[in-house]
N, CA, C and O of each residue as an XYZ file, in Angstrom:
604
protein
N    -112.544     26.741    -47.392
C    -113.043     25.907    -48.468
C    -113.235     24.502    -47.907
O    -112.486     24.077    -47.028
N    -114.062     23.904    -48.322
C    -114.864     22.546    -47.822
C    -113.495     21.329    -48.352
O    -112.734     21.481    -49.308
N    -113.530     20.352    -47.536
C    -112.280     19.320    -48.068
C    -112.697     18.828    -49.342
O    -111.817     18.740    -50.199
N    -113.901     18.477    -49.652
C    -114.187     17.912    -51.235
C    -113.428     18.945    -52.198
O    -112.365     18.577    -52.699
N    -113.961     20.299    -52.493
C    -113.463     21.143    -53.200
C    -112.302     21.608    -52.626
O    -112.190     22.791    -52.948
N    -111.435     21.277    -51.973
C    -110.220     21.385    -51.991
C    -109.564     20.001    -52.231
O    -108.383     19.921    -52.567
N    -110.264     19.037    -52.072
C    -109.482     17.787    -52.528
C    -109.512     17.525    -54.486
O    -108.832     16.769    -55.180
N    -110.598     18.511    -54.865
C    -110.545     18.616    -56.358
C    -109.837     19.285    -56.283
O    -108.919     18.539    -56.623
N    -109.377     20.187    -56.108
C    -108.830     21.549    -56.672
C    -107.312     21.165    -56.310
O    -106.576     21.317    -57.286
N    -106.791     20.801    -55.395
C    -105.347     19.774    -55.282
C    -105.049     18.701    -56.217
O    -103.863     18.414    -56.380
N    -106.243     17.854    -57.067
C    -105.591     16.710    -57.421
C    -105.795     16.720    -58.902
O    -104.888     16.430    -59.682
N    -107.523     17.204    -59.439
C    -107.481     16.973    -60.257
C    -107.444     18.427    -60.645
O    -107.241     18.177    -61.834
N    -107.479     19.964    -60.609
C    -107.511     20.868    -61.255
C    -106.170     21.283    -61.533
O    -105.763     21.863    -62.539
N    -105.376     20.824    -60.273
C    -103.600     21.302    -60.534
C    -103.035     20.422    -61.653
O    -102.267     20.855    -62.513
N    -103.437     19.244    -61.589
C    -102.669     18.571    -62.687
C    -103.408     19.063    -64.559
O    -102.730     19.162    -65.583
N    -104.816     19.260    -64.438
C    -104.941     19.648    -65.154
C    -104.974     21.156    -65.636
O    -105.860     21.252    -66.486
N    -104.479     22.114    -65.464
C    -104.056     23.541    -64.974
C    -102.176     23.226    -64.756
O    -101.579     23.512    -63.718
N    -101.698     22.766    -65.652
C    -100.652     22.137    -65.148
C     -99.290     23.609    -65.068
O     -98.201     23.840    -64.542
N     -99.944     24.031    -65.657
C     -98.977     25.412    -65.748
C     -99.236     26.739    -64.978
O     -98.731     27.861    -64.979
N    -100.029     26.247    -64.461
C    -100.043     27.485    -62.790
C     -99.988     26.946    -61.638
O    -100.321     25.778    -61.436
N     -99.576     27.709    -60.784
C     -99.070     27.158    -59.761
C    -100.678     26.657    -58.940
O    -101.709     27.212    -59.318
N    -100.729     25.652    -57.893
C    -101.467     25.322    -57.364
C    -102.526     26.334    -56.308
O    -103.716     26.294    -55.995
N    -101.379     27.209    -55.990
C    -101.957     28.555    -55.261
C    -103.478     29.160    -56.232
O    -104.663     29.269    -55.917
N    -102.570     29.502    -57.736
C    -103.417     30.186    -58.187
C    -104.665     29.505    -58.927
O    -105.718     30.095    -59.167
N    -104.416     28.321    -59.216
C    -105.415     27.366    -59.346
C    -106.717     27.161    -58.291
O    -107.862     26.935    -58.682
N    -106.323     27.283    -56.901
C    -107.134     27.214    -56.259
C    -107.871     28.758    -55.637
O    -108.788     28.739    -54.816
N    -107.373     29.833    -56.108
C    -107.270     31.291    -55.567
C    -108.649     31.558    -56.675
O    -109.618     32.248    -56.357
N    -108.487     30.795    -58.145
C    -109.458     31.168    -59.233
C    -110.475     29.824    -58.867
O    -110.615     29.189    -59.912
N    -110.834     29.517    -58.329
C    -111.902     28.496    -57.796
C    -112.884     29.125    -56.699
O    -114.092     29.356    -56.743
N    -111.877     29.327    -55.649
C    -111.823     30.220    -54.610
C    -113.040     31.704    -55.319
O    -114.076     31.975    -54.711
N    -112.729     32.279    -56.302
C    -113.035     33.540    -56.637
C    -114.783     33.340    -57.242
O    -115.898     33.700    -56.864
N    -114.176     32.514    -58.434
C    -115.575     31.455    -59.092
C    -116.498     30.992    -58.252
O    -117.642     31.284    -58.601
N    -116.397     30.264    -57.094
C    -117.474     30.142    -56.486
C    -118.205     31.044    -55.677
O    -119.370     30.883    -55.315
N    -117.310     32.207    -55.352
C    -118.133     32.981    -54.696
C    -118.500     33.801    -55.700
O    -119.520     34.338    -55.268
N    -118.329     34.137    -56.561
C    -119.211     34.600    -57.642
C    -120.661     33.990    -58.055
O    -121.601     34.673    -58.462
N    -120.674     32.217    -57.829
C    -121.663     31.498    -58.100
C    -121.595     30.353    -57.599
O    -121.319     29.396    -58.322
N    -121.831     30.196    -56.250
C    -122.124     29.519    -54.826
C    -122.363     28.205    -55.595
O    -121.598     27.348    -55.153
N    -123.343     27.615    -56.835
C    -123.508     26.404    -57.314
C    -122.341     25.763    -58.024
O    -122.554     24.608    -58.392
N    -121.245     26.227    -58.273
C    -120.214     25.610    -58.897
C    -119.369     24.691    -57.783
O    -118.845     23.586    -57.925
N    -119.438     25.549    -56.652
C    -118.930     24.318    -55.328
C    -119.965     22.880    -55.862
O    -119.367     22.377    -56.814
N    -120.933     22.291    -55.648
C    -121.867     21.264    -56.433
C    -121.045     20.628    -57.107
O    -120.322     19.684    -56.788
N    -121.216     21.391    -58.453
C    -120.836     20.865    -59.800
C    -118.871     20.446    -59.383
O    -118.444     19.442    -59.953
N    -118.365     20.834    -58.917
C    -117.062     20.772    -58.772
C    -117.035     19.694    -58.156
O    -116.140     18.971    -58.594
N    -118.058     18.897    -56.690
C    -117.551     17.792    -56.443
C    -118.273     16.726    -56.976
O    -118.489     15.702    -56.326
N    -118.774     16.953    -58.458
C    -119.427     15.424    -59.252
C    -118.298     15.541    -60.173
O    -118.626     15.015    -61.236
N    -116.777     16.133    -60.233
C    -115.978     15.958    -61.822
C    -115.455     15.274    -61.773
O    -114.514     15.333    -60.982
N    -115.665     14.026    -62.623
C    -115.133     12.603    -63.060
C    -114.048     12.915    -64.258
O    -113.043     12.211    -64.173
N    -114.066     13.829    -65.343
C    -113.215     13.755    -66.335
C    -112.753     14.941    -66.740
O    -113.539     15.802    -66.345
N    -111.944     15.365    -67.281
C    -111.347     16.509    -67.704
C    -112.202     17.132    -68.471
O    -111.916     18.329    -68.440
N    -113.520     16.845    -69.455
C    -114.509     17.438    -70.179
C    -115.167     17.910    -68.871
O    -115.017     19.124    -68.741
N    -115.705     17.460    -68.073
C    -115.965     18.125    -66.668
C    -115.676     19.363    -66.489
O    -116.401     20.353    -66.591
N    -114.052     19.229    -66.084
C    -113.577     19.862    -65.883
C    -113.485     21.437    -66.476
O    -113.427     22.548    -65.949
N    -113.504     20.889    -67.970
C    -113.458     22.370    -68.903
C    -114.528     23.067    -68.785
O    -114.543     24.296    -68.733
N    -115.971     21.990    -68.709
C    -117.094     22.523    -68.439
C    -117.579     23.481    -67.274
O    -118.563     24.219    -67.213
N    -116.579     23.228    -66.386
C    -117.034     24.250    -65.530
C    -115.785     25.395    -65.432
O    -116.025     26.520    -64.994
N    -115.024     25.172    -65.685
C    -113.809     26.766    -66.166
C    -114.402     27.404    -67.356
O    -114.010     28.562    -67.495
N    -115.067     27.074    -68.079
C    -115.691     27.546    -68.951
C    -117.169     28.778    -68.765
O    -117.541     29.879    -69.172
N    -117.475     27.972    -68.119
C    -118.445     28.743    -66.803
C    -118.171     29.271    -65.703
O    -119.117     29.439    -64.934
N    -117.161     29.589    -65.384
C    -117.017     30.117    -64.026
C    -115.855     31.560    -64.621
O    -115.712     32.646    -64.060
N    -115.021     30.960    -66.190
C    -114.254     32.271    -66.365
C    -115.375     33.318    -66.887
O    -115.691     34.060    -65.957
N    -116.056     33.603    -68.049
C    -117.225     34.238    -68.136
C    -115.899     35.339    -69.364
O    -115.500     35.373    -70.528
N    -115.676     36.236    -67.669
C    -114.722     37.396    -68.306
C    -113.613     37.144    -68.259
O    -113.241     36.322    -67.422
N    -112.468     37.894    -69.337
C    -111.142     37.521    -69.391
C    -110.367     39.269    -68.589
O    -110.354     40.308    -69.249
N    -110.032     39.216    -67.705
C    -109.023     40.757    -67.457
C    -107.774     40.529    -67.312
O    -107.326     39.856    -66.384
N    -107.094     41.048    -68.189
C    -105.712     41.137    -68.278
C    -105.302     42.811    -68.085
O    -105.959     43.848    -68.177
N    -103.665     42.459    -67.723
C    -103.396     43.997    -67.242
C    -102.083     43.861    -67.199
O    -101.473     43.010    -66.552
N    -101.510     44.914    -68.063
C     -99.870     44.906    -67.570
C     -99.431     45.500    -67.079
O     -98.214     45.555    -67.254
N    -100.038     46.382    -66.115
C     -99.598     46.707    -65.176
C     -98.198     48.151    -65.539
O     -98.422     49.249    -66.049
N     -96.951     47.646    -65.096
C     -95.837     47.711    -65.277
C     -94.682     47.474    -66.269
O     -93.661     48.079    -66.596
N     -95.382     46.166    -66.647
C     -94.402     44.989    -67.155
C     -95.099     44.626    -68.773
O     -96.005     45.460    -68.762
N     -95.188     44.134    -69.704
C     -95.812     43.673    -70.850
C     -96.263     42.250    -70.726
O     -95.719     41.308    -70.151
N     -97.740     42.333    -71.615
C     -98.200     41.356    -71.413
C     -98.418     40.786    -73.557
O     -98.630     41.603    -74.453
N     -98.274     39.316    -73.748
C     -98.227     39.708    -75.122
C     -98.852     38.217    -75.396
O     -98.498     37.117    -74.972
N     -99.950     38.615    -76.295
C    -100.919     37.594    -76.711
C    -100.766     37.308    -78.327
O    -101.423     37.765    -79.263
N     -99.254     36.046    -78.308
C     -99.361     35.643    -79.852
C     -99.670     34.557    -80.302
O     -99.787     33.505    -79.673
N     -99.870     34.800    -81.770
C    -100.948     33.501    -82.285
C    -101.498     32.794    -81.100
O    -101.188     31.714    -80.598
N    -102.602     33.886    -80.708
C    -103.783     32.564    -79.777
C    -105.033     32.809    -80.055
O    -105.321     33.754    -80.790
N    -105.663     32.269    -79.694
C    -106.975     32.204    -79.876
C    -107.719     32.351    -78.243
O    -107.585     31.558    -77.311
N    -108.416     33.458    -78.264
C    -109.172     33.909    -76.959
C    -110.380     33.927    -77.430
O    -110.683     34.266    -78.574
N    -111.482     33.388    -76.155
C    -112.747     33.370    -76.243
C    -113.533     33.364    -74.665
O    -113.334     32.386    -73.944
N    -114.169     34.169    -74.315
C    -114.831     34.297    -72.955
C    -116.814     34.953    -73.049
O    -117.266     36.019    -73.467
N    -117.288     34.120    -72.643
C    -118.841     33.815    -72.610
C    -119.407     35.520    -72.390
O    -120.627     35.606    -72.531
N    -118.959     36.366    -72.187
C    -119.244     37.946    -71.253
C    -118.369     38.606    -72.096
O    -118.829     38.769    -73.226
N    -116.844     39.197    -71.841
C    -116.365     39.533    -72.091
C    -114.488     39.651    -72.122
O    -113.886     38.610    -71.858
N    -113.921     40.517    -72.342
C    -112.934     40.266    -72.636
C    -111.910     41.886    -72.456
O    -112.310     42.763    -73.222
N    -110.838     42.251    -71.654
C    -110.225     43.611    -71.701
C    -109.058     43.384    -71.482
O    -108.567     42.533    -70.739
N    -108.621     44.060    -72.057
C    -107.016     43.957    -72.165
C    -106.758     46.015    -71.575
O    -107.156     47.073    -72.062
N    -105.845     45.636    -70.250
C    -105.373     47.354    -69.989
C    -103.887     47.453    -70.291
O    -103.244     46.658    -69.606
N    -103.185     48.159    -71.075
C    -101.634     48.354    -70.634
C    -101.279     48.910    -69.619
O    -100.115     49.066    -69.248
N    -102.527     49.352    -68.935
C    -102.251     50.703    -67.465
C    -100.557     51.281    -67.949
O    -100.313     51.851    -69.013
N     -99.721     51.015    -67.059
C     -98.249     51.632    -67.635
C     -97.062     50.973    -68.300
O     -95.954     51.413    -68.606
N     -97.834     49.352    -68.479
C     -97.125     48.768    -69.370
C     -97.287     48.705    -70.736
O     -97.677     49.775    -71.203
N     -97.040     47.379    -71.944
C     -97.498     47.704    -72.504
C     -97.562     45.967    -72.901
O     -96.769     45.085    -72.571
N     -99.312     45.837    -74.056
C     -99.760     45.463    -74.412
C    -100.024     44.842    -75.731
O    -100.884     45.402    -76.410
N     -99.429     43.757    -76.240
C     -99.154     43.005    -77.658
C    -100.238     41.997    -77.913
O    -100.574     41.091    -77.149
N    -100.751     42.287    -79.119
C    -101.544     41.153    -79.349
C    -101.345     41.045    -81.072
O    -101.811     41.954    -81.759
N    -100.768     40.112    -81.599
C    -100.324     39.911    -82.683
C    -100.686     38.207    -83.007
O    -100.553     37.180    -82.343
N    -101.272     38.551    -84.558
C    -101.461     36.827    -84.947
C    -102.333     36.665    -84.438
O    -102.511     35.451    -84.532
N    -103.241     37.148    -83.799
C    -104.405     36.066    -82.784
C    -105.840     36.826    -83.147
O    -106.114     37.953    -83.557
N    -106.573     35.718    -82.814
C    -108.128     35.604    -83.012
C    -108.890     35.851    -81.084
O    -108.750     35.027    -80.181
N    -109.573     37.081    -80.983
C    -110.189     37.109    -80.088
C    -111.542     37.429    -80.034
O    -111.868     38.477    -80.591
N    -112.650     36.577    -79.335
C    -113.883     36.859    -79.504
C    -114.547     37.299    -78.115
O    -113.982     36.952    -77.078
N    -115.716     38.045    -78.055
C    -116.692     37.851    -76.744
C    -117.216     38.773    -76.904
O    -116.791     39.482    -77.817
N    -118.531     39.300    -76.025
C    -119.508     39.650    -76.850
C    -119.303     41.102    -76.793
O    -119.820     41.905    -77.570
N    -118.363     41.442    -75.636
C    -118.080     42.766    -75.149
C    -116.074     42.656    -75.369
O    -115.689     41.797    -74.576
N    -115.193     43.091    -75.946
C    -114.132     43.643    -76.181
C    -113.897     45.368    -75.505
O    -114.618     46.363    -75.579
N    -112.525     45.127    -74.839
C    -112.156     46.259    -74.619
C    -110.472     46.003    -74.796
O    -110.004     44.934    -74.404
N    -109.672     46.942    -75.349
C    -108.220     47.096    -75.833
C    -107.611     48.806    -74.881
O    -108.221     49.863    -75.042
N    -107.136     48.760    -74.534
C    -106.384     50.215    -74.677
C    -105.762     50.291    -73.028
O    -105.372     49.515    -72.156
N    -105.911     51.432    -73.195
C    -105.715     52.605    -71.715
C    -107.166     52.825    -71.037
O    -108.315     52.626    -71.431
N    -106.506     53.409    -69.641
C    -108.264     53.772    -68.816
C    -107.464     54.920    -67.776
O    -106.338     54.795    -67.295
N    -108.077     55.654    -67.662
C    -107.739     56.707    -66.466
C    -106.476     57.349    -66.899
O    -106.230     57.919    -67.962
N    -105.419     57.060    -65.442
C    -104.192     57.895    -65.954
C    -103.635     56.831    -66.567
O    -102.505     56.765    -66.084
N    -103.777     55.907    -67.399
C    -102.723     55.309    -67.935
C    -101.663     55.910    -68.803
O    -101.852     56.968    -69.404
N    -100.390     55.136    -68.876
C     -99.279     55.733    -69.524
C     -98.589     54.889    -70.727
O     -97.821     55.145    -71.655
N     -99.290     53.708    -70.206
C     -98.657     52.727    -71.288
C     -98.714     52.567    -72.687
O     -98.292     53.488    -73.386
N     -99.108     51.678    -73.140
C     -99.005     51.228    -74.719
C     -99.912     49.685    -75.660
O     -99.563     48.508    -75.745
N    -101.001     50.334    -76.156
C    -101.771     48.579    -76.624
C    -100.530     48.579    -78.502
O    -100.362     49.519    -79.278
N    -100.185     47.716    -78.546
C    -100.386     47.143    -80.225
C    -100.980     46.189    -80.366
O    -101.110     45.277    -79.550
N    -101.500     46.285    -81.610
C    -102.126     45.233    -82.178
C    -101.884     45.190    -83.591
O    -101.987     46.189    -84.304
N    -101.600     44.184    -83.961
C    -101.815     43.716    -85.448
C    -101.219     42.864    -86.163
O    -100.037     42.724    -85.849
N    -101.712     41.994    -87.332
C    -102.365     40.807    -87.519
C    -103.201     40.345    -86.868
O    -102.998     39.150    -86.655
N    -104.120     40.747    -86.411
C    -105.259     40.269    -85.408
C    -106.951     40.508    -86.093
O    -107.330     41.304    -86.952
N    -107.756     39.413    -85.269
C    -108.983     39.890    -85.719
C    -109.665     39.756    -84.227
O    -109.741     38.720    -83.567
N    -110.032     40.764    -83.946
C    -111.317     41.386    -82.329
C    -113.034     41.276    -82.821
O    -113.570     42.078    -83.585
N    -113.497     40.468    -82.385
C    -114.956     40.262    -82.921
C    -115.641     40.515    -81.385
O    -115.210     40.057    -80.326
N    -116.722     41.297    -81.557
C    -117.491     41.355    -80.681
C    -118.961     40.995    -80.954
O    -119.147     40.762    -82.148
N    -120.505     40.840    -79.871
C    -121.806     40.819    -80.304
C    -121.653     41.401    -81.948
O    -121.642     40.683    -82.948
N    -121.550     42.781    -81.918
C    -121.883     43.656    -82.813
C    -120.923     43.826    -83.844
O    -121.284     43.977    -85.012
N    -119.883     43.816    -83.551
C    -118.602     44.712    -84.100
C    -117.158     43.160    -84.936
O    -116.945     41.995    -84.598
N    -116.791     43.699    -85.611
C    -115.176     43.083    -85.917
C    -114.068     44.158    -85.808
O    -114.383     45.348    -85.778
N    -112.779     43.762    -85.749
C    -111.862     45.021    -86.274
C    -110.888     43.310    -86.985
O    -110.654     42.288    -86.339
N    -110.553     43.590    -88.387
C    -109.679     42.719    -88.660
C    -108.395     43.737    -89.037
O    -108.561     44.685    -89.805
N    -107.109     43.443    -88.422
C    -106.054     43.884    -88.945
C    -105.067     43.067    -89.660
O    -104.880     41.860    -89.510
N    -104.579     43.709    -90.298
C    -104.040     42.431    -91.570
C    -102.535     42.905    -91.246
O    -101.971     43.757    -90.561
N    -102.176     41.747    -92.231
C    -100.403     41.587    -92.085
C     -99.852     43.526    -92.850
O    -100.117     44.261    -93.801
N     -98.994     43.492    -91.628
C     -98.578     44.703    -91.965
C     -99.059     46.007    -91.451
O     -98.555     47.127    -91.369
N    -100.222     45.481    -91.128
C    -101.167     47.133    -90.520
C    -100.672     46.859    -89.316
O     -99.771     46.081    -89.006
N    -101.588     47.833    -88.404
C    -101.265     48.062    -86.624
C    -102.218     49.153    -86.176
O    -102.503     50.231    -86.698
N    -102.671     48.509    -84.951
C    -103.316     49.198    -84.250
C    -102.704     49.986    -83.036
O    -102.538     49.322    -82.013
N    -102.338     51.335    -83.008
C    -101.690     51.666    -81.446
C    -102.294     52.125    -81.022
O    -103.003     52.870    -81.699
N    -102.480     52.059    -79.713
C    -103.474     53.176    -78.780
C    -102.208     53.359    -77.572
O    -101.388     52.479    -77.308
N    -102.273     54.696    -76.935
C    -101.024     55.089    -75.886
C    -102.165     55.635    -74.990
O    -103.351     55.777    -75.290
N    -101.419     55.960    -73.605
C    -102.002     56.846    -72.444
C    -103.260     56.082    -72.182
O    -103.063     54.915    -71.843
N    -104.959     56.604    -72.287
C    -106.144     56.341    -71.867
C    -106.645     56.339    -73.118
O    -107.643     57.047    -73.246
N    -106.192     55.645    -74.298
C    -107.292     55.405    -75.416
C    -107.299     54.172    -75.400
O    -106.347     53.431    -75.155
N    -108.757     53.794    -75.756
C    -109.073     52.761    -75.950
C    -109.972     52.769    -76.749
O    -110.491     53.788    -77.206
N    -110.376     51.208    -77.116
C    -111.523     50.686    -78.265
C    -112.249     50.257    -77.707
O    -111.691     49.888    -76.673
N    -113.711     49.904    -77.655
C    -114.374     49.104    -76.952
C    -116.032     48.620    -78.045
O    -116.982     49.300    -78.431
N    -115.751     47.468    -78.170
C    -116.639     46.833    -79.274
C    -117.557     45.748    -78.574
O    -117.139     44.651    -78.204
N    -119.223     46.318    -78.402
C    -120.009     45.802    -77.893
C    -120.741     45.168    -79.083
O    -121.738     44.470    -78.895
């Protein structure tokens, strides 16, 4: 990586990214630009933190999450990604409660051999086409390789 975009990505993306480690701050820069060679550019004109969002904003697109093993659990938040958005439990398992998630493509569940576990509910999943709102009290489970997927 070129010293400009590593001298951003040390000073002003770690402090603002303040809750990941600097590794992975620069590992998702690292990834982003080679996805789209012009964001190196745009990365060494960022004067302000609106900058800044402006181009994480553009460079995340898609959101992939995965628990792998271990649980991953998305409460009261609010998710939004320009492309899309998937959540896998593969053999862990998967919480999303209280929260608002949008993008134009949604995916929730299992894939292949998975073994794990999605819940959901209190939540609303909006896609291009599609909503699923779950209300207080309901629940969505999907186990093993089911999934939802709302284009």
């Amino acid at each position: 990586m070129d010293p400009i975009t590593l001298g951003f990505i040390n000073n002003v993306a770690a402090g603002y990214f303040v809750n990941f480690s600097q590794a992975v701050v620069r590992r998702f820069f690292e990834l982003a630009i080679a996805r789209r060679p012009a964001l190196r550019e745009e990365i060494s004109r960022v004067l302000t933190n609106e900058d800044i969002e402006r181009i994480f904003r553009e460079a995340v697109g898609v959101i992939d999450a995965a628990a792998g093993r271990g649980s991953l659990d998305v409460d009261s938040s609010f998710l939004s990604a320009v492309r899309g958005i998937r959540f896998d439990h593969q053999h862990g398992q998967v919480s999303i409660q209280g929260s608002t998630i949008n993008a134009p493509v949604l995916k929730t569940g299992g894939s292949g051999s998975s073994t794990g576990k999605t819940i959901m509910s209190d939540a609303v999943l909006t896609s291009k086409g599609t909503s699923i709102h779950i209300g207080k009290g309901a629940s969505i489970v999907m186990t093993g390789g089911a999934s939802i997927t709302q284009t």
